[in-house]
NUKETI-948931 format. One record per residue (C-alpha): residue number from 1; x, y negated, z. Coordinates in Angstrom, 1 decimal. Each point is the difference from the previous one (the first is absolute). Layout:
<nodes>
+-----+--------+--------+--------+
!   i !   east !  north !     up !
+-----+--------+--------+--------+
! NUM !      X !      Y !      Z !
...
+-----+--------+--------+--------+
</nodes>
This chain:
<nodes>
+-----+--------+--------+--------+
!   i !   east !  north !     up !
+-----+--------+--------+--------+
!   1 !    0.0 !    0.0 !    0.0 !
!   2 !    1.3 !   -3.5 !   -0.7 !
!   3 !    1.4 !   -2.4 !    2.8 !
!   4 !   -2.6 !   -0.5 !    2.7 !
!   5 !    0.2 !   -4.0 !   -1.0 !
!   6 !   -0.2 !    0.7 !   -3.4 !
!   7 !   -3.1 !    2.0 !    0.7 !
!   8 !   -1.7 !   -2.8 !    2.0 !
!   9 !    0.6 !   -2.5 !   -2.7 !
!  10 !   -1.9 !    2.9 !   -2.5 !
!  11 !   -2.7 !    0.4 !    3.0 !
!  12 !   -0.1 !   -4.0 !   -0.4 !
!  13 !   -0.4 !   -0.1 !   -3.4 !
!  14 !   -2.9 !    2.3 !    0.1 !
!  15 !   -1.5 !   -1.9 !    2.4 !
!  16 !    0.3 !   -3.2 !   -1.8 !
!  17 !   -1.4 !    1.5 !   -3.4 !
!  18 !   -3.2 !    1.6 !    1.7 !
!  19 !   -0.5 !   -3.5 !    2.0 !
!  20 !   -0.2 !   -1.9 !   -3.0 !
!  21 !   -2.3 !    2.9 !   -1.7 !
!  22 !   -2.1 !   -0.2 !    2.9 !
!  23 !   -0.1 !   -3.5 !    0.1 !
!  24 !    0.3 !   -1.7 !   -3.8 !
!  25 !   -1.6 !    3.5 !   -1.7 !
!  26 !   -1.2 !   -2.1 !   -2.8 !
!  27 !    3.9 !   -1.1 !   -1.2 !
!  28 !    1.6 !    3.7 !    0.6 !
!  29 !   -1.1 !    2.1 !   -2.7 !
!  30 !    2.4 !    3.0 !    0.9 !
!  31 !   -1.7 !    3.3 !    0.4 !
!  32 !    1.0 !    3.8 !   -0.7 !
!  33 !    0.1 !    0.9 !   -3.8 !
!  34 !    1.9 !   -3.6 !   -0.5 !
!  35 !    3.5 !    0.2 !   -1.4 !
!  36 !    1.0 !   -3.3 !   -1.5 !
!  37 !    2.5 !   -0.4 !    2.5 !
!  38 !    1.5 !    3.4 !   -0.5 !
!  39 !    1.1 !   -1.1 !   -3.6 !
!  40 !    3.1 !   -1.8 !   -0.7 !
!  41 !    3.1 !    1.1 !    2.5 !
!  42 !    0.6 !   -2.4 !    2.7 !
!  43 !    2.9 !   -0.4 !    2.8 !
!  44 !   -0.4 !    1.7 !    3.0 !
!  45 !    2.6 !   -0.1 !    3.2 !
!  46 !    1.9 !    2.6 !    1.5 !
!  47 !   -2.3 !    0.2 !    2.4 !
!  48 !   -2.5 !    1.8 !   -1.7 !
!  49 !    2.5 !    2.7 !   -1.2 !
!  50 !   -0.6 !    1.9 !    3.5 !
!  51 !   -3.9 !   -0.6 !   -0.1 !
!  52 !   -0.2 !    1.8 !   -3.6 !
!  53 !    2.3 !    2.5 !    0.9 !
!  54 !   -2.2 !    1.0 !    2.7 !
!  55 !   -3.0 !    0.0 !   -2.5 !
!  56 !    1.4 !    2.0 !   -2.7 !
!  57 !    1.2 !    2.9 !    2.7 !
!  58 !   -4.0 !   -0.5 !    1.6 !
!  59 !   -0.8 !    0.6 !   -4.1 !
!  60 !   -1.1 !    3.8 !   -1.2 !
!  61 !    2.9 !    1.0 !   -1.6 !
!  62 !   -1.9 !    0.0 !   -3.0 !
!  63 !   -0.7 !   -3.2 !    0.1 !
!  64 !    3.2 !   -1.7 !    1.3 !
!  65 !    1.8 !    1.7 !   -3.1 !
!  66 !   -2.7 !   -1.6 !   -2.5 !
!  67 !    1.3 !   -3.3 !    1.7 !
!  68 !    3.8 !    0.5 !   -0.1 !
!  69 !   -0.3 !    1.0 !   -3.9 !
!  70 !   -2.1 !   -3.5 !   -0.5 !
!  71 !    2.7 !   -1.5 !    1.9 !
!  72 !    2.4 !    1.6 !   -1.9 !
!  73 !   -1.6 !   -0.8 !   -3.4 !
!  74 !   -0.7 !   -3.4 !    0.9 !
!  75 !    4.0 !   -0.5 !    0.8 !
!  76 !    1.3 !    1.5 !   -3.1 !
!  77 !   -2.4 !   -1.6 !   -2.4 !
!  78 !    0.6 !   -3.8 !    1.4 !
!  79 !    3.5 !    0.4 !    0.4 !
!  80 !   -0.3 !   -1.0 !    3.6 !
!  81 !    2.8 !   -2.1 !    1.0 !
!  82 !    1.5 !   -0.3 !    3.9 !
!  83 !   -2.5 !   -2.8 !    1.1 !
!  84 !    2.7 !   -0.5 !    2.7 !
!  85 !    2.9 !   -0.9 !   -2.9 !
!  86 !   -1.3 !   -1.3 !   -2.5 !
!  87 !   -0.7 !   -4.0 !   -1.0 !
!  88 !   -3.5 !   -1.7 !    0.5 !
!  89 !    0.1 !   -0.2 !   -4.1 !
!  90 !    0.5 !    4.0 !   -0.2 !
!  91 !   -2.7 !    0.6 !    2.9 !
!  92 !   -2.4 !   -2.4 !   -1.7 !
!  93 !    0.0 !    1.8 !   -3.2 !
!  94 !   -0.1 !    3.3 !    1.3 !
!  95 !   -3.3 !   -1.1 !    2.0 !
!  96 !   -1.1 !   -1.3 !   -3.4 !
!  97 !    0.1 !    3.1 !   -1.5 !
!  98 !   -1.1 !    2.1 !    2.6 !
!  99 !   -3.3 !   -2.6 !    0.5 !
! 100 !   -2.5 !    3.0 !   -1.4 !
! 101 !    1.7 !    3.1 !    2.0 !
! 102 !   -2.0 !    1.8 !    1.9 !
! 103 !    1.3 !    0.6 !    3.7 !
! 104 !    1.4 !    4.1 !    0.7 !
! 105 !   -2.5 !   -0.3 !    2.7 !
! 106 !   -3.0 !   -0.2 !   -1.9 !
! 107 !   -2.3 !    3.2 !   -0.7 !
! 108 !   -1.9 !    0.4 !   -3.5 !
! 109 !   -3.2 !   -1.4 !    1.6 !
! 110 !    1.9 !   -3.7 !    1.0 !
! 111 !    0.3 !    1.3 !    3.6 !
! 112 !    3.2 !   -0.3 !    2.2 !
! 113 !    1.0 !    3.4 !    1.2 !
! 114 !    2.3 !   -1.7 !    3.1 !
! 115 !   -2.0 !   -2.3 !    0.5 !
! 116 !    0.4 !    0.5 !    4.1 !
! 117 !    3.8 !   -1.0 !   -1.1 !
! 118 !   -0.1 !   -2.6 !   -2.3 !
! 119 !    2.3 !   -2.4 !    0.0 !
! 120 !   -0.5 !   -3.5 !    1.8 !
! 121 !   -0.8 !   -2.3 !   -3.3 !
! 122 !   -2.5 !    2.5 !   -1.1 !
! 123 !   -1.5 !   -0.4 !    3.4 !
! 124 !   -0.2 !   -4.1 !   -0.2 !
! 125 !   -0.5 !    0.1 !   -4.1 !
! 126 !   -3.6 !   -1.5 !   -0.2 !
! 127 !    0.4 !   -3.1 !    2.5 !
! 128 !    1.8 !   -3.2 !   -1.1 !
! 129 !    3.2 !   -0.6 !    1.2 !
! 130 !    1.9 !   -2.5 !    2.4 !
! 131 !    3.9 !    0.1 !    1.5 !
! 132 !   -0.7 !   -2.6 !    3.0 !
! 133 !   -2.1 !   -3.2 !   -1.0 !
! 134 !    0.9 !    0.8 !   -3.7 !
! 135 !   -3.6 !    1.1 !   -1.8 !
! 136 !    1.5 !    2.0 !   -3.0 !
! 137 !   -3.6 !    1.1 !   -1.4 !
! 138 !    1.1 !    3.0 !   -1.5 !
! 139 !   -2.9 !    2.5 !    0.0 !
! 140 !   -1.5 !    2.5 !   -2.2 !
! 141 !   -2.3 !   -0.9 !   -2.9 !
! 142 !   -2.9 !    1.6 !    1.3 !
! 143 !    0.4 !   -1.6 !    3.5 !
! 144 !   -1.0 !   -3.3 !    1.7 !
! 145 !   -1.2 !   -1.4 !   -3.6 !
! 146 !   -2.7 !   -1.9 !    1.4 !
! 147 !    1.2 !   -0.7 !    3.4 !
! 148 !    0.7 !   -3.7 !    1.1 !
! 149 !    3.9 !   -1.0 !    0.9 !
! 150 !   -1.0 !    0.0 !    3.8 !
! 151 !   -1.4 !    3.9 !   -0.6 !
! 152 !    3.2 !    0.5 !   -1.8 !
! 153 !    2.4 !   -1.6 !    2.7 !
! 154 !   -1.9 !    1.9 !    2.9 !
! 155 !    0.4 !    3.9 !   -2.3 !
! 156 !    3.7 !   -0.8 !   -0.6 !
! 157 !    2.5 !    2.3 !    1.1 !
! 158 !    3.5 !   -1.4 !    1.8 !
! 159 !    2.8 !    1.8 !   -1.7 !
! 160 !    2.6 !   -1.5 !    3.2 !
! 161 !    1.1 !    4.0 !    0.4 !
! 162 !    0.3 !    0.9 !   -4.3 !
! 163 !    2.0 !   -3.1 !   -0.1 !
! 164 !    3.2 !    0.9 !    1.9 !
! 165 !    0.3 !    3.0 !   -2.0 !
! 166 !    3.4 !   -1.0 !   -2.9 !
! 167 !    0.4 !    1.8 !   -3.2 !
! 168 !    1.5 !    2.9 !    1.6 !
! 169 !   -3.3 !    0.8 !    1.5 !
! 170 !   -1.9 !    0.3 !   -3.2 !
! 171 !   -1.5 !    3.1 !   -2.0 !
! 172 !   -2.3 !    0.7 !   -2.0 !
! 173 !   -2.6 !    2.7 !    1.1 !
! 174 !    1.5 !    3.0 !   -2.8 !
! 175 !    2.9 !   -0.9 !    0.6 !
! 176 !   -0.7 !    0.3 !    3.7 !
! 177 !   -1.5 !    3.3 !   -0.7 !
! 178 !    2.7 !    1.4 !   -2.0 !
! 179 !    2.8 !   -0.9 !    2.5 !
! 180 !   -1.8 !    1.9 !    2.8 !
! 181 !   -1.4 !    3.0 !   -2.0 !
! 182 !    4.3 !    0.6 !   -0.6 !
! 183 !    0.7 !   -0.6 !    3.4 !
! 184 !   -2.8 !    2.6 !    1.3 !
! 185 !    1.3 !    2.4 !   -3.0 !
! 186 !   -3.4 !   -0.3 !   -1.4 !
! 187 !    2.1 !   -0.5 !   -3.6 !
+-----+--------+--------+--------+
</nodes>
């Protein structure tokens, strides 16, 4: 299981995502069966590298390896480069051409199959953002389209804990997968 702190902030972002579906239901359109965020790879930290870890050995074996060969696939076709390495220009294209993949995670139906372990972006994806007093309005298409900028403000989620990660904290979820399905000796 990941860091107990790490865990809390998880346990906090929950928290924060089903207060603002509880309380602004009309700007949160996120629901099972909706995967719009689970298309186009993303960072994630180091953090989260324990959490899926955990997931994919919870995972039927028959579904874990359906994962790792996603994972796999999704690597080798995007020539993946180190995130932790490479330039802002390299990382920007890769995410550029990687804007339509699918993530390993997902099941033929749209569904997350670690859900329980999902990284902590996929947990605050949906909510606009802040870092501090800094409204950064980034939210999902389907999300808070309506909603006025004091609904918007009150939904946003503080990235203060993302923010001290540094480049050598950064992965992307296949990559993530692929890195611990060799050091399990899943591959």
């Amino acid at each position: 299981m990941p860091d107990d702190s790490y865990k809390r902030v998880l346990d906090r972002a929950d928290a924060w995502f089903a207060g603002v579906l509880r309380e602004q239901p009309q700007n949160l359109k996120c629901g099972r069966g909706c995967s719009l965020c689970c298309h186009g790879l993303f960072e994630i930290c180091s953090g989260d590298i324990p959490l899926l870890a955990d997931g994919l050995a919870a995972a039927h074996p028959a579904r874990r390896k359906a994962v790792i060969r996603r994972a796999v696939e999704i690597v080798a076709a995007s020539q993946h480069p180190n995130l932790r390495e490479c330039s802002s220009t390299e990382k920007d294209a890769f995410f550029d051409r990687t804007s339509s993949t699918a993530c390993p995670c997902l099941n033929d139906q749209g569904a997350c199959v670690l859900y329980e372990y999902r990284p902590l972006v996929c947990r605050t994806f949906g909510v606009p953002l802040r870092n501090g007093d800094e409204f950064m309005d980034e939210v999902c298409d389907l999300n808070f389209t309506e909603a006025t900028p004091a609904e918007a403000r009150a939904a946003a989620w503080d990235l203060q804990w993302e923010d001290e990660l540094g480049p050598e904290d950064q992965f992307s979820i296949p990559e993530a997968i692929v890195l611990i399905a060799r050091l399990r000796g899943w591959l």
